[in-house]
N, C-alpha and C positions, 0 to 999 in steps of 0.2 A: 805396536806403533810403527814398526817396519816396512810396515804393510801399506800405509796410506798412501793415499796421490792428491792429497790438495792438504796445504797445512797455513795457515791464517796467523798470522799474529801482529797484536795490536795492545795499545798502553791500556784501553779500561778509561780515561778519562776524555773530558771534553776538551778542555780546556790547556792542557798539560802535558807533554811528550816526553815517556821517558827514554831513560837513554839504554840502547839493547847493546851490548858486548858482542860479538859476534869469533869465537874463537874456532881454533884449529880443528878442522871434522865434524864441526857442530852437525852437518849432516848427514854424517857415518851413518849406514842403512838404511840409507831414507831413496833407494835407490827406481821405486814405482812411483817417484812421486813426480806429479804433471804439472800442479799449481802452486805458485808459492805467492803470499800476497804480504805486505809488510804493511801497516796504520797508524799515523800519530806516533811517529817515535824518530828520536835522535842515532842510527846506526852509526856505529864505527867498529872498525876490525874489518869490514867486508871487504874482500881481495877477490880477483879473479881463482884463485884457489879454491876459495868455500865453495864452488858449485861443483867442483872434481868429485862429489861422491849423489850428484844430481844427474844421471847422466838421459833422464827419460822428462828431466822437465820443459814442457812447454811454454807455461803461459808464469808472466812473472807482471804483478803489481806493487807499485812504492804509491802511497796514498798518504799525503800529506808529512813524507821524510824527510828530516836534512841528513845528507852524507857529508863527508870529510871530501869525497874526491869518487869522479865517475868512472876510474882505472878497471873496477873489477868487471865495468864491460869488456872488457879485455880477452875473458874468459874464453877459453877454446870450446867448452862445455856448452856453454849459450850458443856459441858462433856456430852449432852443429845442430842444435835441438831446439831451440826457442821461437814459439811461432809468432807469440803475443806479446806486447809490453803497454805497461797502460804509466805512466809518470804525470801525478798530477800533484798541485802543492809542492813542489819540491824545490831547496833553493838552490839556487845556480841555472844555469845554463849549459843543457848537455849537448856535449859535440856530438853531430852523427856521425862523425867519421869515424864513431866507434864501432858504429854497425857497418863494416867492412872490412871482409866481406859477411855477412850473416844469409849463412844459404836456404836460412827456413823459415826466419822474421818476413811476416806477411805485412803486419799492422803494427805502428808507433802508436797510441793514442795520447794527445795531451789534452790539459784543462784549458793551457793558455799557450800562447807562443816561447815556450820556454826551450826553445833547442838553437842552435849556430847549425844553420842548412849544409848540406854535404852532398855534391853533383854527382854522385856514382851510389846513392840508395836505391835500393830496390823497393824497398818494404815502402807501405802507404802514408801518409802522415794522414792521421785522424782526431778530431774533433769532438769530446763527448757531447755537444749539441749539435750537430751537424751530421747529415747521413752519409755525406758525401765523402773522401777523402784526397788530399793532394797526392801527386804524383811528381815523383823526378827522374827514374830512370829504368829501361825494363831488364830482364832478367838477361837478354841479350846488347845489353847495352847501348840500346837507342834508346834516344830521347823522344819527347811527344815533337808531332810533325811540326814544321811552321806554319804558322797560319791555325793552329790546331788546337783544341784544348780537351785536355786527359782526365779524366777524373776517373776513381771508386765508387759505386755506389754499394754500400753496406747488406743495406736492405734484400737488393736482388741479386748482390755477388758478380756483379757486370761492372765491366771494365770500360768505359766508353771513352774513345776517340771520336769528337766532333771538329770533322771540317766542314762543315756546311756553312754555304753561302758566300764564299772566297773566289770566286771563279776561277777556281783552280780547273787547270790540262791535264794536269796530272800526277799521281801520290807519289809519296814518299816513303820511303821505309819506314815501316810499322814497330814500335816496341810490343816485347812479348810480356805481358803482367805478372806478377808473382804470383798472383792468385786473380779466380772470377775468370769468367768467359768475356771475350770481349767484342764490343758492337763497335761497328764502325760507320759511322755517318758524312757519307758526300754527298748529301742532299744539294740542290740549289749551285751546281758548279757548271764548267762547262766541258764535261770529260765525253771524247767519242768511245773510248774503249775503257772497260776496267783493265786494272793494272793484270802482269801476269800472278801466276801465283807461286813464282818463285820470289818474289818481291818479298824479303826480312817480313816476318809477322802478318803476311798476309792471307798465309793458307788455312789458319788457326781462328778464323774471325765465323762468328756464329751469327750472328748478326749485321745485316749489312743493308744501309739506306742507301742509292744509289739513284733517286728520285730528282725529277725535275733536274736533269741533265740532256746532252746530246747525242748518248746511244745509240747508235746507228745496226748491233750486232751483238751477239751472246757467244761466248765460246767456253766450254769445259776447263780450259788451260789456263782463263783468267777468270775462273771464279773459285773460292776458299773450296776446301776439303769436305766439309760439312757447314751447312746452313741450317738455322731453324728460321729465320727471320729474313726474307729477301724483297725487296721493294724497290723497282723499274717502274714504278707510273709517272707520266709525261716526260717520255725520251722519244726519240722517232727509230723505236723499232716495229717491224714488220713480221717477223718470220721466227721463228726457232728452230733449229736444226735437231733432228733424232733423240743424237748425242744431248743434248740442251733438256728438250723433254725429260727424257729419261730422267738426269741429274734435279728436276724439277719435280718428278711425283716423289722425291724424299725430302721434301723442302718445307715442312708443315705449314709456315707461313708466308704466301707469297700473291703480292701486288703487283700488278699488270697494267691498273686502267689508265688511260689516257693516252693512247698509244697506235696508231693503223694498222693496226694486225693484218693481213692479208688472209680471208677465210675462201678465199675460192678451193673447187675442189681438188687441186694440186696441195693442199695444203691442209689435210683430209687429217692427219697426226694432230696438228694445232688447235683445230676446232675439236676434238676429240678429247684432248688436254683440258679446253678450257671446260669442256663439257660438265667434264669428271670435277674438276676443282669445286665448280659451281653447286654441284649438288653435296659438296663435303663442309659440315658446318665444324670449326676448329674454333675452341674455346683457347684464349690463353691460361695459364697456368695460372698468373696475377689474377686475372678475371674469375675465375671459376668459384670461389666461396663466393662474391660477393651475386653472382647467378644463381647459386644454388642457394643464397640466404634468400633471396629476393620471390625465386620460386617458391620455398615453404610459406613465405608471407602472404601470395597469392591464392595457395590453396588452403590457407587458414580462411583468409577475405572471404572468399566463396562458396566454404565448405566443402572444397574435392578431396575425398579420400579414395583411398589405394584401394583395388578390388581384385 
């Protein structure tokens, strides 16, 4: 029994919660263990103590609990190792300002709005019907932009900051996410330069809309560290510098059109650039089952087999 890492416990009835002791050590050598999940039952005894001998658990569910008192978040044990926490059913109202600091808690998830908000969380607040999740504060301590709105998405692990459509001049310091890559959207503004990329959370962005703006110029210094997602259609740029190129054949996806390129032969690299791009077809990652379902359907319809 030593040995496990997810351990379940729950009353057995529907209707009926009984009531679980929780005493001194109860989880003495239970020291592998990752998951703990509690169902239908009345705890009491739980202290920030009980989890002193949990020191590998991450993920912890209360499913339909009443507690005496939310103290044993307290736990220095949690405060080090707990990635997950799911509270749903449960009565009272928990403060988050128990999770601080909680340097590993990624995800809250509630049933219902059962919590008293806390400006300096990190972790997500999440929704069991909902993919999305709120956002309050990043792991560097900025908040989402003004004008701005932050959300999680679950599904694909992106972080997304949307400013678009603000006619904003110019960003603002970026929060850094606890978890998920994060995209950043200045669609529809009226920016002549992106920001530099010593800009708080801006060098760390993998995706980035920077569409239907006034672009006049590209430079290495104000673009993130690494791209996989880059989109400049309808800005008035002209030209790409070397430097620029180069940073661009590592960009798997990147949007151009709308824009006066200048293809004369002075400008022999760009046309060269766009050459190469043109002939490389890139699938998204999201996209790809639903192509490759799509193809086998095709060559069922027609009867093409493989030779």
């Amino acid at each position: 029994m030593n040995n496990i890492t997810q351990l379940k416990i729950f009353s057995g009835y529907i209707h009926y919660k009984l009531t679980l002791h929780i005493g001194e050590n109860v989880f003495e050598g239970k020291s592998k263990l990752k998951k703990l999940e509690f169902y239908s039952l009345k705890v009491k005894g739980l202290t920030a103590e009980s989890f002193n001998d949990l020191p590998s658990l991450e993920d912890l569910v209360f499913d339909d609990v009443d507690f005496e008192s939310f103290h044993f978040f307290r736990s220095g044990v949690l405060r080090d190792t707990l990635c997950y926490l799911r509270l749903a059913n449960i009565n009272g109202m928990v403060n988050l300002e128990y999770f601080d600091p909680y340097t590993e808690l990624k995800i809250i998830e509630f049933d219902r709005r059962s919590y008293i908000p806390f400006e300096n969380l990190t972790a997500f607040i999440c929704f069991e019907t909902k993919n999305f999740c709120n956002f309050t504060i990043g792991i560097n301590y900025i908040p989402c932009p003004p004008m701005c709105q932050c959300l999680y998405y679950r599904s694909s692990n992106v972080f997304s900051i949307n400013c678009s459509w603000n006619e904003l001049l110019d960003v603002q310091p970026l929060p850094i996410p606890i978890n998920g890559s994060t995209s950043l959207i200045l669609q529809g503004n009226n920016l002549t330069q992106l920001p530099n990329r010593s800009l708080p959370g801006y060098s760390i962005v993998e995706e980035l809309d920077a569409s239907y703006n006034k672009l006049t110029s590209l430079e290495v210094s104000h673009l993130p560290n690494y791209l996989e997602y880059f989109d400049v259609r309808f800005n008035h740029l002209h030209t790409l510098s070397e430097n620029v190129i180069h940073y661009l054949h590592k960009v798997p996806f990147f949007y151009q059109y709308g824009n006066k390129w200048n293809h004369s032969c002075k400008e022999m690299d760009l046309t060269f650039f766009f050459e190469r791009k043109s002939n490389i077809i890139r699938i998204h990652e999201s996209k790809f089952d639903p192509i490759f379902e799509n193809m086998i359907n095709i060559n069922s319809k027609f009867n093409i087999k493989k030779h």
